[in-house]
Phi, psi and omega in degrees: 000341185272314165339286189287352150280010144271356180252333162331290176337302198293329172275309193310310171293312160358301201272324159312287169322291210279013167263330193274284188323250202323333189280331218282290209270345168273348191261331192295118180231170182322321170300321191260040151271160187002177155082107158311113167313123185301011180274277174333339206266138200277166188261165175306100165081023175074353185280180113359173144275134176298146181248000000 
């Protein structure tokens, strides 16, 4: 019985990490790969942008 209170955790986390890795390889497509995105990327001198 102690055994298996010691291994629950251990498979409980197992199956977690191996769902984020599949959700990982299933949502990731080419926009969301690397690289900043120009919403993110800082403007000239910290200001706005001019309209």
């Amino acid at each position: 019985m102690a055994l298996l209170a010691a291994l629950v955790p251990v498979v409980m986390l197992a199956v977690v990490l191996a769902l984020s890795h599949y959700e990982d390889a299933l949502l990731t497509t080419p926009d969301t790969e690397g690289g900043p995105t120009p919403a993110t990327l800082p403007t000239a001198g910290g200001r706005e942008p001019a309209a």
